[in-house]
N, C-alpha and C positions, 0 to 999 in steps of 0.2 A: 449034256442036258442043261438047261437054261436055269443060273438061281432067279427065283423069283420072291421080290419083294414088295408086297403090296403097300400101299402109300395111305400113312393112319389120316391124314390129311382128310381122305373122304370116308373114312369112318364117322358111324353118328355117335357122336358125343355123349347123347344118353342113355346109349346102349355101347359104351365103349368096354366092359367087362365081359360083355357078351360077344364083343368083334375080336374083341382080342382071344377068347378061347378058340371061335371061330380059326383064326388064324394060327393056333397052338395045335389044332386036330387034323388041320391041313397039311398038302403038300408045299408050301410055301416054308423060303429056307429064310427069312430074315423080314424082319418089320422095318418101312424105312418112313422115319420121322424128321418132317420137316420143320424148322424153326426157323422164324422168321421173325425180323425188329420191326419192320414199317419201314427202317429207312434204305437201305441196301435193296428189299423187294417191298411194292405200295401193297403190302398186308400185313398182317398179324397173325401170328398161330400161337403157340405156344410152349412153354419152355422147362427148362428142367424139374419142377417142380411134375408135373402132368409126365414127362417120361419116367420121372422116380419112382413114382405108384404103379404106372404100366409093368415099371420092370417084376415089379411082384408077382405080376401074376403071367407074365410071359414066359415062352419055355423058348425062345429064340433069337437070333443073332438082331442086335438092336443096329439101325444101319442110319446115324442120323446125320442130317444134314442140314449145316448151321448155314443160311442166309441173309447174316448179319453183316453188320460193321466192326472191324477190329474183333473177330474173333479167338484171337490169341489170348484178349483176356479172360477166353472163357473154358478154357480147356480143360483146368482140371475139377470147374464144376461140373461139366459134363462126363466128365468120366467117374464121377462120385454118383448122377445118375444113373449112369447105366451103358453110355456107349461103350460098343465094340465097333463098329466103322464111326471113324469122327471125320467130316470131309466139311471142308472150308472152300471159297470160292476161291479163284485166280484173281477175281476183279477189285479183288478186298485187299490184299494183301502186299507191302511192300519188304515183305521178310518173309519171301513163303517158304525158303529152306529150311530157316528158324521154324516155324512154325509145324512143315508138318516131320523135323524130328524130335518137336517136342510133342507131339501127340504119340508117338512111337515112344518115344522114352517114358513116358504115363502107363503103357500098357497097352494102346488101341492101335488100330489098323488105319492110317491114314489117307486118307482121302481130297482128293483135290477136283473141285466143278469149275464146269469152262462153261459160259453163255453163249449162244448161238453166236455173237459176234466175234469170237475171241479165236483166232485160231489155233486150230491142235500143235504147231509145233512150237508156239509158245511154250509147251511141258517139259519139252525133249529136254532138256540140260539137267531137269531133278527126276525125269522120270524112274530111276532107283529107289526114289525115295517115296515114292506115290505104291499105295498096295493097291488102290480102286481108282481110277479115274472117270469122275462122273461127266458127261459130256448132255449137257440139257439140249433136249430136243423141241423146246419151246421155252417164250422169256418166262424166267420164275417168277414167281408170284402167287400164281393161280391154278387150280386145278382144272380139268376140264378142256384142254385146249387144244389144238388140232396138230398132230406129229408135223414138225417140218422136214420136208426134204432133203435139204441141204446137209443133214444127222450125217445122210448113210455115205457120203464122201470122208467126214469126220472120221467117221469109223474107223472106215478103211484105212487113214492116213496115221488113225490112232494106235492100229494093230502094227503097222509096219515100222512106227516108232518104236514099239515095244518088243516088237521081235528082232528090230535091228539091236538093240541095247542090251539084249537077252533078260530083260525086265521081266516078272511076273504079276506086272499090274493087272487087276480086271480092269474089265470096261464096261461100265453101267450106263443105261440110257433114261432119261426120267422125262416124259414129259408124252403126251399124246399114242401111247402105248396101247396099241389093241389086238386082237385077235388078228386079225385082219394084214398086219403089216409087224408082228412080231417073229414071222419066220425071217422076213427080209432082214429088219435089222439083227437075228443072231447071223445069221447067213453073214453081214456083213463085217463081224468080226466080235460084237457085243457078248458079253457074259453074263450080267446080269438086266434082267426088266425088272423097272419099277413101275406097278402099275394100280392108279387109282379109284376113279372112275370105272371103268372095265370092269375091276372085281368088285365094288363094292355096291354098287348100281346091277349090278348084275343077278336076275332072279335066283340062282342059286351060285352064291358068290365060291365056294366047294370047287364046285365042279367047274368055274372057270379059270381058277387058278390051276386043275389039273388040267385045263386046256392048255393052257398057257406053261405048263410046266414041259409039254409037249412038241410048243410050235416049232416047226422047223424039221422036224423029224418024218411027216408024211411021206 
């Protein structure tokens, strides 16, 4: 069965105590929060300070995801807020062995994002050292944006790296995630969805996260 992590991203912010017990009462196994500088992706979210206070009142695996610049310098603030998955991008990083075994040596579950242009076997040489690998299914940035295609080759080529390696990486997909083509992508070798829009937009966002915790099993 599919972990499902809805993306606080399209949470409303003034009812952000209320999305978050939402998500403590649900079938949903992990909150994934995204951080971003402006410069690495053209937006701004928000940063440890707003995960510190989340963690308070959440009862679940905090799954965040730094796209910044020179993330190494921020590891062990984030893990002073509250990460349990701490995943950095590929595109950032000129030391990313260093890097994600020093978020393993803090205590987190390391994680590593690949952007739609990046290809999968760029991972293969550290794939031991990756517990999640997040593979965006649209350029970061933004929410809202339409699944691309080209994901469910990733996938595939991602699962065969990791089986080849006998790795126990997940494989998370974030970006354009919907009912609709969420059987395909577990189908296609994915562990976990991250999904934003979908649930949060969604008249009774509950019951679509049990949808969703479902797909692929029809």
């Amino acid at each position: 069965m599919a972990i499902i992590a809805p993306s606080m991203l399209s949470a409303d912010f003034l009812k952000l105590g209320a999305e978050i017990e939402m998500i403590n009462n649900s079938e949903a196994d992990w909150f994934h929060l995204d951080v971003m500088d402006g410069k690495f992706v053209p937006n701004i979210s928000y940063g440890m300070p707003i995960i510190a206070q989340m963690k308070k009142v959440a009862t679940k695996t905090f799954d965040v995801h730094l796209m910044i610049e020179q993330p190494e310098r921020y590891l062990e603030d984030f893990k002073k807020a509250g990460a349990d998955y701490l995943t950095v991008h590929y595109e950032t990083g000129y030391h990313l062995h260093r890097t994600l075994t020093s978020i393993r040596a803090l205590g987190m579950k390391a994680g590593l994002s690949i952007n739609p242009h990046t290809p999968v076997d760029m991972v293969a040489d550290i794939i031991h050292e990756i517990d999640l690998l997040l593979v965006m299914s649209i350029n970061p940035g933004f929410g809202g944006q339409k699944f691309l295609p080209l994901t469910y080759n990733k996938i595939r080529r991602a699962k065969e790296i990791i089986t080849a390696a006998g790795a126990n990486t997940l494989i998370e997909i974030d970006g354009g995630v919907t009912l609709e083509n969420a059987g395909d992508i577990l189908a296609a070798g994915a562990d976990v969805l991250v999904a934003g829009n979908t649930v949060f937009a969604a008249a009774d966002p509950t019951a679509m996260i049990a949808r969703l915790k479902r797909a692929g099993q029809q």
